[in-house]
ZAZANU-320986 format. One record per residue: residue in three letters; x, y, z of N, C-alpha, C, O in turn. Coordinates in steps of 0.05 Angstrom, whole numbers, padded with zeros to 5 digits, always signed. Layout:
ALAXYZXYZXYZXYZ
...
***
This chain:
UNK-03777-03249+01148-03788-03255+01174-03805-03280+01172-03823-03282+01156
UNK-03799-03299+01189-03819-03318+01189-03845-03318+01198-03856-03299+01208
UNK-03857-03342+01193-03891-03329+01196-03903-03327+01219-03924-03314+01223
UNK-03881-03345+01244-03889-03337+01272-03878-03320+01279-03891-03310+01297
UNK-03857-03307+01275-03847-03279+01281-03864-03258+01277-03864-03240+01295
UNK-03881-03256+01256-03903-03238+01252-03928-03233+01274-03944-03216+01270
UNK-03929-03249+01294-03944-03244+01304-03938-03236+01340-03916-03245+01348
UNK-03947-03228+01352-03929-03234+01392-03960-03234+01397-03981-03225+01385
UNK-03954-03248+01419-03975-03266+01438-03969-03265+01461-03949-03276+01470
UNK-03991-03245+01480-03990-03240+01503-04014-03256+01526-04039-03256+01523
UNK-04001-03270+01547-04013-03296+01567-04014-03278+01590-03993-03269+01599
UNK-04045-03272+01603-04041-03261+01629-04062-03288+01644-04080-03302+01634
UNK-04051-03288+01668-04059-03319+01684-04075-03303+01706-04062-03294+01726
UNK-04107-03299+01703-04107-03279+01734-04118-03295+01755-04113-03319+01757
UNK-04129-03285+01766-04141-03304+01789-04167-03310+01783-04174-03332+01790
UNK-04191-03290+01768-04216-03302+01756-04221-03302+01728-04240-03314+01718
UNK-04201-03288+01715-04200-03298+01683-04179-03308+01669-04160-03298+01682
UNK-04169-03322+01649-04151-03315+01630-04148-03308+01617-04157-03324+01601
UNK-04137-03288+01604-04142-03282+01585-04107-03279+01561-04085-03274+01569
UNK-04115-03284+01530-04094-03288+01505-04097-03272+01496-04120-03272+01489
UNK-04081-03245+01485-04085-03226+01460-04065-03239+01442-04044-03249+01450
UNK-04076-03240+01408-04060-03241+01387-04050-03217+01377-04069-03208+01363
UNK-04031-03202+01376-04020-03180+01359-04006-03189+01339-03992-03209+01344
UNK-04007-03176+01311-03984-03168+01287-03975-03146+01292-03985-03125+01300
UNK-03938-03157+01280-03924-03140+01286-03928-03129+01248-03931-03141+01227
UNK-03927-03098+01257-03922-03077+01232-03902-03064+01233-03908-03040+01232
UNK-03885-03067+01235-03856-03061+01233-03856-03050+01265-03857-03069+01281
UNK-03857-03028+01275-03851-03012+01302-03877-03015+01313-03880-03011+01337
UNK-03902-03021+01297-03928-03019+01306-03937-03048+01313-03929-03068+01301
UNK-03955-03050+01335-03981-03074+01332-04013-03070+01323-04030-03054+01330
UNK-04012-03092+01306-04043-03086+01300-04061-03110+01316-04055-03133+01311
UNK-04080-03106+01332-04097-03121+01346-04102-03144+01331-04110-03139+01309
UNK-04100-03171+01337-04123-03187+01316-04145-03207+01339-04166-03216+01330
UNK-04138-03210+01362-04163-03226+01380-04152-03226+01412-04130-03222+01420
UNK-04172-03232+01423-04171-03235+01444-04185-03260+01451-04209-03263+01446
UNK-04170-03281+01464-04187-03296+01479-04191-03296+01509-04174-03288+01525
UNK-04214-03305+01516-04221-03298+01557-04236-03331+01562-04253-03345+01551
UNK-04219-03332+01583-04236-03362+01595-04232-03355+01623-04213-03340+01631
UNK-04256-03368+01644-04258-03362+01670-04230-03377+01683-04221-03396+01670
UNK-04212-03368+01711-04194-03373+01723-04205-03385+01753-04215-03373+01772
UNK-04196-03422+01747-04208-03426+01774-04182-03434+01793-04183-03441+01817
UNK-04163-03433+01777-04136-03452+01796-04122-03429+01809-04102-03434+01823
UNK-04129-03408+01807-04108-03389+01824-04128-03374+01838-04152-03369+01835
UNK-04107-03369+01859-04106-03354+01885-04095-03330+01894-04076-03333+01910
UNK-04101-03308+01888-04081-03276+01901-04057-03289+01875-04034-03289+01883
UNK-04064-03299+01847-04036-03284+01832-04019-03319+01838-03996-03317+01830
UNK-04023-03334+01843-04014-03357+01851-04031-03378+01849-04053-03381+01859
UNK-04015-03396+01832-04033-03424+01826-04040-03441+01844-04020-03444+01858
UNK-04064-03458+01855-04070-03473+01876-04084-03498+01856-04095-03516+01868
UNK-04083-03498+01832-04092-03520+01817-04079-03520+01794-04091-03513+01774
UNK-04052-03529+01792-04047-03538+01757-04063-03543+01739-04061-03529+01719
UNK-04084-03562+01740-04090-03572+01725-04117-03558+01716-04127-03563+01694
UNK-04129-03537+01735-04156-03527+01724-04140-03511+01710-04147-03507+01687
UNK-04110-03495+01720-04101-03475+01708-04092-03483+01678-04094-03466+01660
UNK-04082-03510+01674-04078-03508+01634-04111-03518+01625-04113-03529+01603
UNK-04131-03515+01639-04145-03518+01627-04164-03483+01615-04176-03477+01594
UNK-04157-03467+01642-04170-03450+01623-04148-03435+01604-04157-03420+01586
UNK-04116-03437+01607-04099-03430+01592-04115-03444+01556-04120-03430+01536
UNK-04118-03465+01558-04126-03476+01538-04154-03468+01524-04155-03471+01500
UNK-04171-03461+01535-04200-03449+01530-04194-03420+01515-04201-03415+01492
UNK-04178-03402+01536-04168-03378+01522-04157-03379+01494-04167-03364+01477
UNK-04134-03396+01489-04125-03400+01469-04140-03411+01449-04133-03403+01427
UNK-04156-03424+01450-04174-03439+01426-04187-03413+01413-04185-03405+01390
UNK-04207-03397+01440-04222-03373+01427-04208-03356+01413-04218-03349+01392
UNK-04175-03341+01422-04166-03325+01410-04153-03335+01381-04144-03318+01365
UNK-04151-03365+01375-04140-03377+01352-04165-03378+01339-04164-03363+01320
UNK-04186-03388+01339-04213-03380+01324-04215-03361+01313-04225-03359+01291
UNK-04205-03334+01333-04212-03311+01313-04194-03291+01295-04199-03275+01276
UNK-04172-03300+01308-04148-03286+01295-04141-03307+01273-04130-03297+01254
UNK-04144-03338+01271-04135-03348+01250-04114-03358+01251-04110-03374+01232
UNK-04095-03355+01267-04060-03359+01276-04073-03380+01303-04093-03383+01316
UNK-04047-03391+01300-04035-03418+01321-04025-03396+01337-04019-03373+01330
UNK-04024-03411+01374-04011-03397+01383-03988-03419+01392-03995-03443+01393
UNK-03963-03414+01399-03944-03431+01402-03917-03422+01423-03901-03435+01435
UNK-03922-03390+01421-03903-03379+01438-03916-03349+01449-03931-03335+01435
UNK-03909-03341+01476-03928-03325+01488-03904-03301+01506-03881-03305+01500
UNK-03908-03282+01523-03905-03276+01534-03924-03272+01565-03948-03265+01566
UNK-03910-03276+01585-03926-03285+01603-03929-03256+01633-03909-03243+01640
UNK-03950-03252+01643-03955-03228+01659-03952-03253+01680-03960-03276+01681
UNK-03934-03232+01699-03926-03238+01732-03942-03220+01748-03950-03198+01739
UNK-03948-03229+01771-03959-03214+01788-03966-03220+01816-03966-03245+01818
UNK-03972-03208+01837-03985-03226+01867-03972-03216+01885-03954-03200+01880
UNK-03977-03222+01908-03949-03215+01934-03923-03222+01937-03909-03211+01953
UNK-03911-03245+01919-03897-03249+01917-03871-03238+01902-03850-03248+01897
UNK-03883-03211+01897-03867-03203+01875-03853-03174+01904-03865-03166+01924
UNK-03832-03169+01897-03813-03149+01915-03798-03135+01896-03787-03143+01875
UNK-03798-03112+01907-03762-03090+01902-03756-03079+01918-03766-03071+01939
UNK-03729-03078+01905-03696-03068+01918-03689-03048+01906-03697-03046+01883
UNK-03673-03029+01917-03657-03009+01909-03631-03023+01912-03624-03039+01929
UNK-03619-03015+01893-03584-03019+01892-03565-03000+01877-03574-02983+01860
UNK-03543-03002+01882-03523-02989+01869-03497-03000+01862-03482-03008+01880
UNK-03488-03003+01835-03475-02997+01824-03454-02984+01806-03460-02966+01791
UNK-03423-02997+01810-03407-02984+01788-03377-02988+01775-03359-03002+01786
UNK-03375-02978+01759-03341-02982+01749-03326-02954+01744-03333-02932+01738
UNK-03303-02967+01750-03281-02958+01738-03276-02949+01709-03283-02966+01692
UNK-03266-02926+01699-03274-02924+01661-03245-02933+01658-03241-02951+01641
UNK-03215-02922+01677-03186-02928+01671-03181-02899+01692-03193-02885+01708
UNK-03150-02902+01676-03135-02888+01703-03142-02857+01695-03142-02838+01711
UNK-03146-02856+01669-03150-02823+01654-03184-02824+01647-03194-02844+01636
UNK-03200-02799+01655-03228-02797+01636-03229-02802+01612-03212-02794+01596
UNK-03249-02816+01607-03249-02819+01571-03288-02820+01570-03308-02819+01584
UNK-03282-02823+01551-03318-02825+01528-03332-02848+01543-03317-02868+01546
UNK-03362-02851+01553-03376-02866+01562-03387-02881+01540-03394-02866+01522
UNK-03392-02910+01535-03404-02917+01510-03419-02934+01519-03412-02941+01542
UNK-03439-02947+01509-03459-02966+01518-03459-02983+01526-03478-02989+01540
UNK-03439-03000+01523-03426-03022+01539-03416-03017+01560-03408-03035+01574
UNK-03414-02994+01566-03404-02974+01590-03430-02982+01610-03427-02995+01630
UNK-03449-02974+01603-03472-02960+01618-03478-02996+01617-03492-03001+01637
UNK-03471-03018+01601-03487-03041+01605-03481-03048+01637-03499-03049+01654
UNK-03451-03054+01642-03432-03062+01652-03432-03046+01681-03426-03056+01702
UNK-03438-03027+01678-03454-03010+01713-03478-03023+01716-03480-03039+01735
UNK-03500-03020+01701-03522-03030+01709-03524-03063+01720-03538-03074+01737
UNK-03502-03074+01701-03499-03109+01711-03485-03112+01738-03484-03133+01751
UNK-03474-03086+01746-03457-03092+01772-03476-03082+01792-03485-03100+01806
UNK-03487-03054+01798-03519-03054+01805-03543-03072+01815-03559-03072+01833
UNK-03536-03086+01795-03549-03118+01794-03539-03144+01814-03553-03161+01824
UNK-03510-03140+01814-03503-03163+01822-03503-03167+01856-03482-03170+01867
UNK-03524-03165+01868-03538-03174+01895-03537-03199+01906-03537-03217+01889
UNK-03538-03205+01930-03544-03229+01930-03576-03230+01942-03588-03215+01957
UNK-03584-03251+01931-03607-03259+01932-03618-03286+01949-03606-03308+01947
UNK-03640-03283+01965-03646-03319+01976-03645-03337+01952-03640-03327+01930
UNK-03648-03360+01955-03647-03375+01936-03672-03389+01916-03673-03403+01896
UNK-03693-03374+01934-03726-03381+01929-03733-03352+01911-03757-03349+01905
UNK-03719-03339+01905-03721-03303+01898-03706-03312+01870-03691-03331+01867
UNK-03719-03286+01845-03706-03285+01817-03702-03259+01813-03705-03247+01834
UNK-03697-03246+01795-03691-03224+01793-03709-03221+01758-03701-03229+01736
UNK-03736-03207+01767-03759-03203+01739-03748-03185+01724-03748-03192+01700
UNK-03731-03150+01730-03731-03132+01727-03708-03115+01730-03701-03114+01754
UNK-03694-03101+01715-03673-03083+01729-03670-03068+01711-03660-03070+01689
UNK-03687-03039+01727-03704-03020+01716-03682-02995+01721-03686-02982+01742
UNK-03669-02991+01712-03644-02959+01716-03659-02931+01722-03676-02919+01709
UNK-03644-02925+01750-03662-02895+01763-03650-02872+01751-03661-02855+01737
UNK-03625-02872+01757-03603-02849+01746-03576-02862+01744-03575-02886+01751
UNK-03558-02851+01736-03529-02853+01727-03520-02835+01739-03533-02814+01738
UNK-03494-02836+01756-03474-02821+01757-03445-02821+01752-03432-02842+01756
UNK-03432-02792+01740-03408-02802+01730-03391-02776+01752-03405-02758+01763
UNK-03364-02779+01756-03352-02770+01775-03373-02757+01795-03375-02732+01794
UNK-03387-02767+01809-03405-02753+01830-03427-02736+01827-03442-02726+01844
UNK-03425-02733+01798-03449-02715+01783-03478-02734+01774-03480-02748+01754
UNK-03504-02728+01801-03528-02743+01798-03536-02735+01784-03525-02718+01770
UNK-03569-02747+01781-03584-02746+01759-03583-02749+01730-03598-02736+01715
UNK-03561-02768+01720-03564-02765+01689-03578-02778+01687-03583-02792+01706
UNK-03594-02781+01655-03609-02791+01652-03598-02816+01628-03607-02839+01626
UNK-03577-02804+01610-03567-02823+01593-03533-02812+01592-03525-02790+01586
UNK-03520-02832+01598-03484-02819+01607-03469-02826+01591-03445-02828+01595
UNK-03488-02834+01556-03468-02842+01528-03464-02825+01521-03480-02810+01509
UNK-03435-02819+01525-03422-02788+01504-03399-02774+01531-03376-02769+01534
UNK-03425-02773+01545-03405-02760+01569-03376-02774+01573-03366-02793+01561
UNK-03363-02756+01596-03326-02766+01592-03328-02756+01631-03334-02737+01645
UNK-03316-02791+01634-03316-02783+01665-03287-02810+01666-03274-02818+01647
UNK-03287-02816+01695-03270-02831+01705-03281-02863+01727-03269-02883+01733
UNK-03310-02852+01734-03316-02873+01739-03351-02865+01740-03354-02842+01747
UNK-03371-02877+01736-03396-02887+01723-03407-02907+01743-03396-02928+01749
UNK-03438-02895+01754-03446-02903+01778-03476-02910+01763-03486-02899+01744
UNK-03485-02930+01778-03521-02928+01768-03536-02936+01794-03529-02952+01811
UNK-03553-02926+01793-03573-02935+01811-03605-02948+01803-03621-02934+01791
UNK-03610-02973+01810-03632-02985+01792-03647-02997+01815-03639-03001+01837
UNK-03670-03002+01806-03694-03016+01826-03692-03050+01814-03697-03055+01791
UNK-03685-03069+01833-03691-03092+01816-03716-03101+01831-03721-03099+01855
UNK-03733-03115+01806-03763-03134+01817-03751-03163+01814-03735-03174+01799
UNK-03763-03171+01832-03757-03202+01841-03783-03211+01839-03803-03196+01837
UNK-03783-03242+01840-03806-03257+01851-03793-03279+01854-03769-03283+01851
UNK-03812-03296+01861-03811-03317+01876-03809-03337+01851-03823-03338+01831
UNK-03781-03358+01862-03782-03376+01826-03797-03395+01825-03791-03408+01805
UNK-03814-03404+01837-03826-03432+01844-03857-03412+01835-03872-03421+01817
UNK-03863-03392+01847-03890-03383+01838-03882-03378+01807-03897-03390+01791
UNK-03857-03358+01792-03859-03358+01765-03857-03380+01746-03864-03380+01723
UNK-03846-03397+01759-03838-03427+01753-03871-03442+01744-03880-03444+01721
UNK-03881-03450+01766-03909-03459+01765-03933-03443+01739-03951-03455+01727
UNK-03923-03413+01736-03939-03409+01711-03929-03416+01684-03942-03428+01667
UNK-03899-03408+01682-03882-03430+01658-03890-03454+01655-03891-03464+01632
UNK-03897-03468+01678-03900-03494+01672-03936-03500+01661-03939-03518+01644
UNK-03959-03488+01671-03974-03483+01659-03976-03480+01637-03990-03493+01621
UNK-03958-03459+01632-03964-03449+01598-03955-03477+01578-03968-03485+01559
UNK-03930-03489+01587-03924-03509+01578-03936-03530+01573-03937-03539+01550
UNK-03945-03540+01588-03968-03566+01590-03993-03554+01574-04006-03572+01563
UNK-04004-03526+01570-04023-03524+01549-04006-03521+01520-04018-03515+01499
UNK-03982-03525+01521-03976-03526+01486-03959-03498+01487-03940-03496+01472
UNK-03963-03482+01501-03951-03447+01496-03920-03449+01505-03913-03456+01528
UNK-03903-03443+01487-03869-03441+01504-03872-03408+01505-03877-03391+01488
UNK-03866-03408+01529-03864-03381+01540-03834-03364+01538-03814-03371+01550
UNK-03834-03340+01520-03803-03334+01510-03794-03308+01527-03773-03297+01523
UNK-03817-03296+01551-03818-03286+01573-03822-03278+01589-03832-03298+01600
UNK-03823-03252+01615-03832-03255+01633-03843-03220+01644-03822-03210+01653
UNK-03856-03210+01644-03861-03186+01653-03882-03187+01672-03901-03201+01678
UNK-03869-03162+01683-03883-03143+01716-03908-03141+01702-03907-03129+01681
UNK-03938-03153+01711-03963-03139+01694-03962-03107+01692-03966-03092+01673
UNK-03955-03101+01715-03966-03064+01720-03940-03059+01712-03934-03045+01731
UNK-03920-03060+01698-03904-03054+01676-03911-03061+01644-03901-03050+01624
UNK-03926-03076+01644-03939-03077+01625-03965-03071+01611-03971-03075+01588
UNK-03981-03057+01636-03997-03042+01643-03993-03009+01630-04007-02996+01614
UNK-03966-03002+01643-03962-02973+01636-03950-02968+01614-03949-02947+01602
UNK-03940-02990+01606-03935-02986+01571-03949-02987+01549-03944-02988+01525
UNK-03975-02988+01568-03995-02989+01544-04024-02971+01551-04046-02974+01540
UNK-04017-02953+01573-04041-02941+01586-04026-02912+01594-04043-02894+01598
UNK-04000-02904+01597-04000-02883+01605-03980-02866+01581-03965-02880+01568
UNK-03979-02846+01578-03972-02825+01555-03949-02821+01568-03945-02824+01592
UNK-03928-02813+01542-03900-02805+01551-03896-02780+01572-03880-02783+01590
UNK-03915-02751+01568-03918-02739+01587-03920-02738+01610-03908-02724+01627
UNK-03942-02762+01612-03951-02776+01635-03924-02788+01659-03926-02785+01684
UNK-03901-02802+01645-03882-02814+01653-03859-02794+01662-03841-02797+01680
UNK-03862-02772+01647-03838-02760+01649-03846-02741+01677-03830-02739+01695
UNK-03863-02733+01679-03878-02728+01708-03877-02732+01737-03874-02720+01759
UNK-03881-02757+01724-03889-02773+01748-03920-02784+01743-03936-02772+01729
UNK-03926-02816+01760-03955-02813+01768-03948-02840+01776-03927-02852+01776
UNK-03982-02849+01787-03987-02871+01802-03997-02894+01787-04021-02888+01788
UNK-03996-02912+01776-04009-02937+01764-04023-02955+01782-04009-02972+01794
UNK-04049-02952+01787-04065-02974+01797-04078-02994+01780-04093-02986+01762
UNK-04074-03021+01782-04073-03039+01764-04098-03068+01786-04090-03086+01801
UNK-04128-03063+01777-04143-03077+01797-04149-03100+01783-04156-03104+01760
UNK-04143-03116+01805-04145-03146+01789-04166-03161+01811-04170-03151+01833
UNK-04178-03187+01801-04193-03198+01819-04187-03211+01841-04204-03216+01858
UNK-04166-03217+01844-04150-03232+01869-04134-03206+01883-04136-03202+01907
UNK-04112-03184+01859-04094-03172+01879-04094-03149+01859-04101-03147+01835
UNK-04081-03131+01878-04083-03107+01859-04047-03091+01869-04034-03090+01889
UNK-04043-03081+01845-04011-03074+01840-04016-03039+01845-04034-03026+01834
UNK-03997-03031+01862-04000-02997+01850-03968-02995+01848-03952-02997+01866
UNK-03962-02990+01818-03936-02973+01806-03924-02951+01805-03933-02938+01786
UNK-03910-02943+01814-03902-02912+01824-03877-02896+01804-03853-02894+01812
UNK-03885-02886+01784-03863-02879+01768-03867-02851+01767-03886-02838+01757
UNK-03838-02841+01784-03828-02814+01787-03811-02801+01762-03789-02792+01768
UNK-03819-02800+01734-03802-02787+01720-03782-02803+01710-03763-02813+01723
UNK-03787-02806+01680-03768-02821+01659-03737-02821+01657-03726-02811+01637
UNK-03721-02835+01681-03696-02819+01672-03682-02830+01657-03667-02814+01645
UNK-03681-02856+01650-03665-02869+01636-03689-02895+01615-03713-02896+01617
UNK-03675-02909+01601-03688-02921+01577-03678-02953+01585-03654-02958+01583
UNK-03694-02970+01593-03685-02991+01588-03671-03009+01564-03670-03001+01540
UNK-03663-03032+01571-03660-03042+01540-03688-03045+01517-03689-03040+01493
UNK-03710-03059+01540-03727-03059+01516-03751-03034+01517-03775-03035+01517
UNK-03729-03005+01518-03739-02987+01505-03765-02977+01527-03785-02965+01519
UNK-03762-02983+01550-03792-02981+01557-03776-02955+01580-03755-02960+01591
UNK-03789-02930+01583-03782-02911+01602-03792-02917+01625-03816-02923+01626
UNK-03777-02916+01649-03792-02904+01671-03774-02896+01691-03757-02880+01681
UNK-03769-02901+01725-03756-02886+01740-03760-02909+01760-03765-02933+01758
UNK-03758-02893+01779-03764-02906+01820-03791-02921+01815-03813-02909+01816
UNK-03790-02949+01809-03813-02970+01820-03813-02982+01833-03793-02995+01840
UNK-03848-02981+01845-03844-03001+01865-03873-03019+01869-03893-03005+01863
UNK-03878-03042+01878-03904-03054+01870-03909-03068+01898-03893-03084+01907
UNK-03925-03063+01907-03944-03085+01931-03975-03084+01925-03991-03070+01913
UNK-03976-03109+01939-04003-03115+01933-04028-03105+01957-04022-03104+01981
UNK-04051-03099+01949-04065-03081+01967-04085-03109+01968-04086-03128+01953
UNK-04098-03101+01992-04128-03127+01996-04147-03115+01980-04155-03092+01983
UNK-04158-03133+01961-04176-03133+01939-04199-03123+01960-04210-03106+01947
UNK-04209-03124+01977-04225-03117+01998-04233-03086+01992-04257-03082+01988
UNK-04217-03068+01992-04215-03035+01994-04227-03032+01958-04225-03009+01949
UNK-04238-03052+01941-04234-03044+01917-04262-03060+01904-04262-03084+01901
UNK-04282-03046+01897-04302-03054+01886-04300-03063+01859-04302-03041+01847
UNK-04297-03079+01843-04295-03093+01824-04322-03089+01802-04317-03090+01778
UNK-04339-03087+01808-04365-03080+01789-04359-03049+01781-04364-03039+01760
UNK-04346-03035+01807-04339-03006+01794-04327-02995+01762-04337-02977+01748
UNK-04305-03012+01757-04285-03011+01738-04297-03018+01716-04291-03009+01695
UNK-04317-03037+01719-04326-03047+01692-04349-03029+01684-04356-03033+01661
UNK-04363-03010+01698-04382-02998+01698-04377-02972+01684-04384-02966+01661
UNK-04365-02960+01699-04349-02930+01701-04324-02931+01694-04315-02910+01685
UNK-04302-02956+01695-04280-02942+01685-04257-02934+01709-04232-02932+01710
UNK-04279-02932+01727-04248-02915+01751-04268-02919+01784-04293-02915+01783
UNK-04258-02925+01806-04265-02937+01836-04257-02912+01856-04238-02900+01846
UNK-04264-02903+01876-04259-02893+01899-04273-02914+01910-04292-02928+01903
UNK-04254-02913+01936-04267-02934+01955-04270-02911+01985-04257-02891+01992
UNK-04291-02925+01996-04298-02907+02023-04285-02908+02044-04292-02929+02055
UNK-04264-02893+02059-04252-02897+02077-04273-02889+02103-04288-02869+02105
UNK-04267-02911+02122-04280-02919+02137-04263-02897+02166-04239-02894+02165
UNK-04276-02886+02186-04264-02871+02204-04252-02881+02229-04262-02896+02245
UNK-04232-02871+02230-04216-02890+02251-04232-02897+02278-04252-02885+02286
UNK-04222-02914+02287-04232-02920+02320-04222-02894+02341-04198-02887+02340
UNK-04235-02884+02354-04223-02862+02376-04210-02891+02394-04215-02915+02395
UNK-04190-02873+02406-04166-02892+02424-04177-02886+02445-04168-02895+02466
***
C-alpha cells in the first residue's frame, strides 16, 4: 500500500466552519489522527457566495490538521449538502431469459443501473442511488435477490441529486486549495454511518443533522439492502429545515435541541 493510501481525508465546507479530519486506514478499521477547524465566511445555506474566502479557509483547516497529524493532505473526500440537494423514487428492471435461472450480482448491478436510468434537467446530478427493495417475479421486499431463481428482477431505489454547478463550485474550491477531491457524499449519509448503530438502522429512525446555515433530517426506514460501498439503509429522504426553528448554542451545550413550538393563529 502506498503511503497516501494509508491515510482518507474527509473535507466538510459548512457555512460557519470548515472543518479536515485525517484518518488511518487499519485494515477494515480507522484510527483518528487530527482534526483541523477554520471559520467559514464564503458560504451561504450550504452554497458558496465567495470562492475565494472559501479556499481560504479550506486552506487554514488543512494547515492545522497537517500540523498535527504529520501527513500532507492531497486528496479528500468531500460532504454535500443545502437545498439544493433532492430525491426521487424510481423503478427498475430486467429480464433474467426466457427460462428462471440463479440471480448473481451483476444481476442485481444491472436492475439497479436501469432504476437509475431517469432523465434528469440538465443543471441536476445524480449524488446517490441508494436500493429500497428488490423484486423477483412479483415477490416484494427482498432484501438481497443473490441466489434466488426468478425470471425477471425489479428494484426500487431513491436517487439524491444536486445541483452540478453548486457541487461543481465546492470541487473547484477544494482544488484551488491544493486538495483533489476523489468524492462526493450526502453529509447526513455520512452522518449516519458514523452516529447511528446497526440496530438502530434496521428499525428505522430519524437523522437530524444541525448545521449553521441548514439543517438535513434523514429518514431511514429499515436496512433492506447493502449498497456497493457497504453502507445499509432504506427509503431516504433529505430537505432542508430553516435554521430559525433550531438553537445552535443548544447542541454544543447539551448535545441534543427541542425547539418551542409556537401556537397557531385562531382563524
Amino acid at each position: 500500500m502506498a503511503k497516501k493510501d494509508k491515510y482518507l481525508v474527509g473535507l466538510d465546507i459548512g457555512s460557519t466552519k470548515t472543518c479536515v479530519l485525517i484518518a488511518e486506514l487499519d485494515g477494515e478499521l480507522l484510527k483518528f489522527l487530527a482534526l483541523g477547524a477554520a471559520e467559514s465566511k464564503g458560504l451561504r445555506k450550504g452554497l458558496i457566495v465567495n470562492l475565494d474566502s472559501t479556499v481560504s479557509s479550506i486552506r487554514r483547516a488543512v494547515e492545522e490538521a497537517e500540523s498535527v497529524a504529520n501527513v500532507p493532505v492531497e486528496e479528500a473526500l468531500i460532504g454535500v449538502a443545502g437545498g439544493h440537494v433532492r430525491g426521487v423514487n424510481s423503478r427498475g428492471g430486467i429480464t433474467l431469459g426466457q427460462r428462471p435461472r440463479d440471480i448473481e450480482r451483476e444481476d442485481v448491478r444491472r436492475a439497479v443501473d436501469a432504476a437509475r436510468n431517469i432523465s434528469l434537467p440538465d443543471d441536476r446530478e445524480v449524488l446517490h442511488v441508494l436500493p429500497h427493495e428488490f423484486m423477483v417475479d412479483a415477490q416484494r421486499g427482498i432484501r438481497d435477490a443473490v441466489g434466488m431463481v426468478g425470471h425477471r428482477l425489479e428494484a426500487n431505489v431513491h436517487l439524491v441529486t444536486s445541483s452540478v454547478a453548486a457541487t461543481q463550485n465546492l470541487v473547484t474550491a477544494a482544488n484551488k486549495a491544493g486538495i483533489l477531491i476523489s468524492d462526493t457524499i450526502l453529509e447526513p449519509l455520512a452522518s449516519a454511518e458514523s452516529c447511528l448503530t446497526q440496530d438502530e438502522r434496521d428499525l428505522g429512525c430519524c437523522l437530524l443533522d444541525i448545521g449553521g446555515g441548514t439543517t438535513e433530517l434523514l429518514v431511514l426506514a429499515g436496512a433492506w439492502c447493502a449498497t456497493p460501498a457497504r453502507l445499509r439503509l432504506a427509503v431516504t429522504t433529505s430537505r432542508t429545515i430553516s435554521p430559525s426553528v433550531c438553537a445552535r448554542p443548544s447542541p454544543k451545550r447539551k448535545g441534543s435541541s427541542v425547539a418551542t413550538v409556537a401556537p397557531l393563529p385562531h382563524s
